[in-house]
N, C-alpha and C positions, 0 to 999 in steps of 0.2 A: 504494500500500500504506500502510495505519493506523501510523505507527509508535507502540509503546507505549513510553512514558517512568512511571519507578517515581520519585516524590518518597517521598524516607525524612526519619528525624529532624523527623517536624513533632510539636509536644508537644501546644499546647490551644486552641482559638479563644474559649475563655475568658479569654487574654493577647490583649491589643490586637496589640501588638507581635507576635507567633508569628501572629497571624490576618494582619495586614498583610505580613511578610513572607512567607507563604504566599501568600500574594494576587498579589504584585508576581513569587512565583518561577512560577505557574502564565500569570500573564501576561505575563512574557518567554519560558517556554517555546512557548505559544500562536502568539505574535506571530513569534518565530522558527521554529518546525515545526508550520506551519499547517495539517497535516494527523495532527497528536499525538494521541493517546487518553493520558488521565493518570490513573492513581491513585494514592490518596493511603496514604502510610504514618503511621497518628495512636498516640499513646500516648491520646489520649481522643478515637475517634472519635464521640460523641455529640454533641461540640459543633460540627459541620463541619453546614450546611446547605445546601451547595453542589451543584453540579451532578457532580462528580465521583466516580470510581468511591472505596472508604473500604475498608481493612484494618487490620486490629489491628497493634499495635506489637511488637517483641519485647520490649522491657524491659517494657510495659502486663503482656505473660503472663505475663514470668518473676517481677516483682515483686508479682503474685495475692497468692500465698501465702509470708509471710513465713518461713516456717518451711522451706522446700524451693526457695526461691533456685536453691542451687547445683548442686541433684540436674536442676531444669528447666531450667536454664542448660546442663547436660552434655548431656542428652535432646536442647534442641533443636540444638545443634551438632552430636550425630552426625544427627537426623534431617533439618538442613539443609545436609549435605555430606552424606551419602549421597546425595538429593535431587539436589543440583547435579550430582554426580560420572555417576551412571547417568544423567541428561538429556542430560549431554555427549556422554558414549557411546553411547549408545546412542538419544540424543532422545526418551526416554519417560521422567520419572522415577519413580521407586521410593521409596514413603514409609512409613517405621515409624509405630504407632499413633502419632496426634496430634491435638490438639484442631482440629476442624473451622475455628477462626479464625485458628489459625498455620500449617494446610497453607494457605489462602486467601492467605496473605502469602508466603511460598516458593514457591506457585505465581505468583502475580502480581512475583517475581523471576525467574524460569525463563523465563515469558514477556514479559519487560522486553526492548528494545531497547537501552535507555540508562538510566540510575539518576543520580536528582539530591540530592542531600545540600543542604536548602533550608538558607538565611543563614538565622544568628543566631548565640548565642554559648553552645553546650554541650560545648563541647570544652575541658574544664579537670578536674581533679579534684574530684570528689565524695565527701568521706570516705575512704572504703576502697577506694573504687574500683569499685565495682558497677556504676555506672550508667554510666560511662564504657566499661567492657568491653563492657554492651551495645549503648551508642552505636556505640562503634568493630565489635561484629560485626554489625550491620544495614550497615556501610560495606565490612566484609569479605567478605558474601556475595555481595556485586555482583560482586567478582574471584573467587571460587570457581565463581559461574556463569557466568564469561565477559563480562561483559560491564560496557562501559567507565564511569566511576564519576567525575560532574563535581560538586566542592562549590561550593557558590554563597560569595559574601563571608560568612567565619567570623572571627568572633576563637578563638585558639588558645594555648593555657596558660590559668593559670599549673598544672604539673603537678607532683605531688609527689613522685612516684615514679621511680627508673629504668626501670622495666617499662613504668611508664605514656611514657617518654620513645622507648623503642625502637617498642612500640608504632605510637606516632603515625608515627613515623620509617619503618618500615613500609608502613604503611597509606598513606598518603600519597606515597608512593614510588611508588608502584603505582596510584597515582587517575593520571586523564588530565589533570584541571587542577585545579588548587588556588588558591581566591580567598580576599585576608584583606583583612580590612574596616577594619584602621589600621596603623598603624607598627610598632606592636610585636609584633604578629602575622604581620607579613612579614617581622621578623626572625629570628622564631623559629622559620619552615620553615626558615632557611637554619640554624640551630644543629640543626634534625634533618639535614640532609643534604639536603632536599627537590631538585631539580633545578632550577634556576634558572627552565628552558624551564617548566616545568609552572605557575611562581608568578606568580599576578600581585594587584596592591593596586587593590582599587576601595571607593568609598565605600559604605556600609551602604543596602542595597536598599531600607529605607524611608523612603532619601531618594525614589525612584522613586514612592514611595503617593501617590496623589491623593485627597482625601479628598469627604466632602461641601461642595458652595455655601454659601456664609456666612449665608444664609437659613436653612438646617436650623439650625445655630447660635444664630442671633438667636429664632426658631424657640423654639426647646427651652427658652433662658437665660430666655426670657417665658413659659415655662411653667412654667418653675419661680420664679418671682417675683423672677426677677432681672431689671432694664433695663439694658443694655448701653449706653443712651446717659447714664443718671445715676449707675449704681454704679460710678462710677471712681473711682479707678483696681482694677482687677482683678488681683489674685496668683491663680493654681494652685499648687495642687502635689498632686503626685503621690507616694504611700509604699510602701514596702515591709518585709517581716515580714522582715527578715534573717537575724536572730536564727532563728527558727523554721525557716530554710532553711539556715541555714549555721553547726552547730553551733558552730563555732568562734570567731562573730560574739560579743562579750559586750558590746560598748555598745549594744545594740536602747533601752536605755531613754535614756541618752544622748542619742540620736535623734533621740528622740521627744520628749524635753523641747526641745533646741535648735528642731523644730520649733512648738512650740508658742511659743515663745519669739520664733520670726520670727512668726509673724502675731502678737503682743500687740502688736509691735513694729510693724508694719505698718499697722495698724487706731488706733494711736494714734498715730501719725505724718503718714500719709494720708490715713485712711479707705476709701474704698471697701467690695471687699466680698472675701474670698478663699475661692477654692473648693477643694475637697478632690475630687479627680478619681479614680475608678477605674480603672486602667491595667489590672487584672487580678482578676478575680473565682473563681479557683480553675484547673483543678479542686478543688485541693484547700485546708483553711482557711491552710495557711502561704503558700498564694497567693496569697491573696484580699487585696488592698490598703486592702479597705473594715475589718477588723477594726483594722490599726495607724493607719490614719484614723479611727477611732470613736474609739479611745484619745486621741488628740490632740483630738479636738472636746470631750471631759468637760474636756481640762486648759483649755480657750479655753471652756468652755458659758458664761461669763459677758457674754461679749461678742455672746449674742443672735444676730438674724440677720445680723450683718457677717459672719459665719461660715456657708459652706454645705458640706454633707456630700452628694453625691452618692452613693444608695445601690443605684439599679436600673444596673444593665449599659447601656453602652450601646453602640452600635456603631461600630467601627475607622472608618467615614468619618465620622460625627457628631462620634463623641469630636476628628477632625482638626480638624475644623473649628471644634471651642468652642477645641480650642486658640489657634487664631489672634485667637479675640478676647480673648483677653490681652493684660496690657500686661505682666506676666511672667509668669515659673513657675520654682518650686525643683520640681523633679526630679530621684527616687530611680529611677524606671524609665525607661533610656534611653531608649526609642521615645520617650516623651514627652517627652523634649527634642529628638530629631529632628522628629517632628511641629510643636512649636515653633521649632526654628529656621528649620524647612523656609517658615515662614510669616513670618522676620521676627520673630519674639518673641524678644526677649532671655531666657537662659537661666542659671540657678546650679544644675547638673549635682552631684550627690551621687553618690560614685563609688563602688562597691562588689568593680568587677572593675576591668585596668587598660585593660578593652574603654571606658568611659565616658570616662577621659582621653583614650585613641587616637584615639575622634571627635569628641572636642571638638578636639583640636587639632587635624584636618583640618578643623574646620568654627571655627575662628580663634578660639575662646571656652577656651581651657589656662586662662586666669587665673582663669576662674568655675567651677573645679573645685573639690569639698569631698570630703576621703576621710569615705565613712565610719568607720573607725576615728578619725580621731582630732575629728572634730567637737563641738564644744561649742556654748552659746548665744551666747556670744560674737562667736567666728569666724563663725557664721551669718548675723547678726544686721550685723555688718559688712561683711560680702558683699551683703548684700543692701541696704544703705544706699548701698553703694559703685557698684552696678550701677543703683539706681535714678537716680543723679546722672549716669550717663552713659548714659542707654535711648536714646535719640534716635542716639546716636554710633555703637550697639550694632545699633541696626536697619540702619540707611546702612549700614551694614558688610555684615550679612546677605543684604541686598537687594543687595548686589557680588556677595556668593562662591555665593550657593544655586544660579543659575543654572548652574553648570558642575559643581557637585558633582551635582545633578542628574542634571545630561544623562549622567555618566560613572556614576552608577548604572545606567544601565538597559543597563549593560553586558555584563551576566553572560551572559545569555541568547543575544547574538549570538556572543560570543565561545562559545560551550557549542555553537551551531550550527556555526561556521567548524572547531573541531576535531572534531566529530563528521563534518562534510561529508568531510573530508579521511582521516579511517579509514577511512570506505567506501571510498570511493574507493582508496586504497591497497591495499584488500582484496579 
């Protein structure tokens, strides 16, 4: 028998990161219930060109229409517990008018087997709290329609609210296992109540991404007029619109000047050549990494082609693999300091959640943490001086610890079989 697995919480294959961890959670599922049928739950299924079955998101519907939020929010909660409730009873469910793409997602829960809440890190407050309510009821639905609900490696907080606190507490009570992806997110199921038995810590799943052969790399860097064997030494980095996503952000310009400030720094110290990498191209513009990158290339446009702006998308194994031919990379978007370290490239991690310190200090790099809040040119600029005089020391290290962080990423998936094996069975 096909068993059907429901992956919820995937946002956009237009973030490197969200596409790679989608990747790595579809092929531990795979590799583990090797006779799975998967579909996918997307907030922008447009951007998924995969082989798998695609349904719309709840938050994608209920946030259509800005104006009627919380009237669609009510709507689909009774139309998807009624839904659940007469399936249970009676195994046929029963659905109030609905838009044909949110009965398709209700339905593809009803008929779910098993429900996978994929790694990353959206489980934190969001303003007011909107976005996290629908997060947490696309997690709620799995237990309203019976059936058992595994999150892959999450970071979890920071939350603002009491409600938002009990919530999780909750919700999470009630999953069959709960995986956090650093320290500080495994402490923080225990300050919910979480059950011990249910929690466990494994490394961030795109440690597990394999990306493309160092030839697509060398490849591409020659295609765009860079040589990998004369432009050394080579900086990345990678930005993000903070400001634009997280209203409460107010140094976004700050930022962007300290970055501008480390490549001036860079280029007339070194030379070489430093690239401006796309981690994430939208959906939407406060996504899109290439606009607070353009910004940063006008304040360096004097420094010519030592400076590259990478503007076309490009894809989650390529992008892996240009990372490895660094000799560093300041990184604002985790995955790309995973994908970096994952490869031996020394890392100065720009930290915006306290998900970015958590895996830096599992993967041995705490000291090349910069907050973003309080970052200047300075402190930048010195990190990165600091980190270049010890790169050699930085790799050796790397090339010690990758290998077992690794291997215990591609944890998730076995471990999501073994307690699924053992429900049946008890049932």
């Amino acid at each position: 028998m096909t068993l059907k697995v429901l992956l919820i919480n995937i946002h956009s294959f237009n973030n490197v990161g969200d596409a790679a961890l989608s990747q790595v959670a579809i092929d531990q599922i795979q590799e583990n219930f090797p006779d799975s049928r998967l579909t996918l739950v997307m907030n922008d299924p447009q951007s998924y060109t995969g082989n798998e079955q695609v349904v719309l998101s709840f938050h994608t519907w209920v946030t259509k229409n800005i104006n009627h939020q919380a009237v669609r929010f009510i709507w689909l909660v009774c139309v998807s517990l009624v839904a659940s409730i007469t399936n249970r009873l009676f195994g046929k469910a029963i659905f109030f008018p609905i838009s044909r793409d949110i009965r398709a997602t209700i339905q593809a829960y009803l008929e779910a087997n098993l429900v996978v809440s994929v790694p990353g890190g959206y489980f934190y407050s969001y303003g007011r709290g909107r976005a996290l309510i629908n997060i947490a009821f696309s997690m709620s639905l799995a237990h309203f329609s019976g059936k058992p609900l595994y999150l892959f490696p999450q970071s979890f907080g920071p939350l603002q609210f009491q409600w938002e606190h009990w919530l999780a507490g909750w919700l999470l009570s009630h999953s069959r296992l709960v995986m956090a992806r650093e320290a500080q997110s495994y402490e923080q199921l225990a300050n919910w109540g979480i059950p011990i038995s249910k929690c466990h810590i494994l490394p961030d799943s795109a440690f597990a991404y394999k990306g493309d052969p160092p030839d697509y790399a060398l490849n591409w860097l020659h295609s765009q007029g860079i040589n990998p064997q004369t432009d050394r030494p080579m900086l990345g980095i990678t930005m993000l619109d903070w400001g634009a996503q997280y209203p409460g952000f107010q140094n976004q310009e700050a930022y962007e000047n300290a970055i501008a400030a480390a490549i001036k720094y860079f280029i007339a110290q070194l030379g070489g050549r430093v690239l401006l990498l796309p981690q994430s191209c939208g959906p939407t513009p406060a996504e899109d990494d290439r606009l607070p990158a353009s910004r940063v290339a006008k304040r360096v446009s004097h420094l010519g082609t030592s400076v590259f702006q990478a503007i076309l998308p490009l894809s989650p194994g390529l992008l892996y693999s240009v990372y490895g031919q660094l000799d560093l990379l300041i990184g604002t978007r985790m995955h790309s300091n995973i994908f970096a370290l994952s490869q031996g490239v020394p890392v100065i991690a720009i930290g915006y959640l306290h998900k970015t310190l958590g895996i830096a200090q599992s993967a041995g790099i705490k000291d090349w943490v910069v907050d973003i809040q309080q970052i200047n040119e300075a402190c930048l600029i010195e990190k990165l001086s600091d980190l270049w005089s010890v790169r050699s020391k930085i790799r050796e290290d790397l090339r010690g610890r990758m290998p077992a962080i690794q291997q215990k990423s591609r944890e998730a998936g076995r471990l999501t079989a073994l307690d699924y094996t053992r429900l049946i069975e008890r049932n």
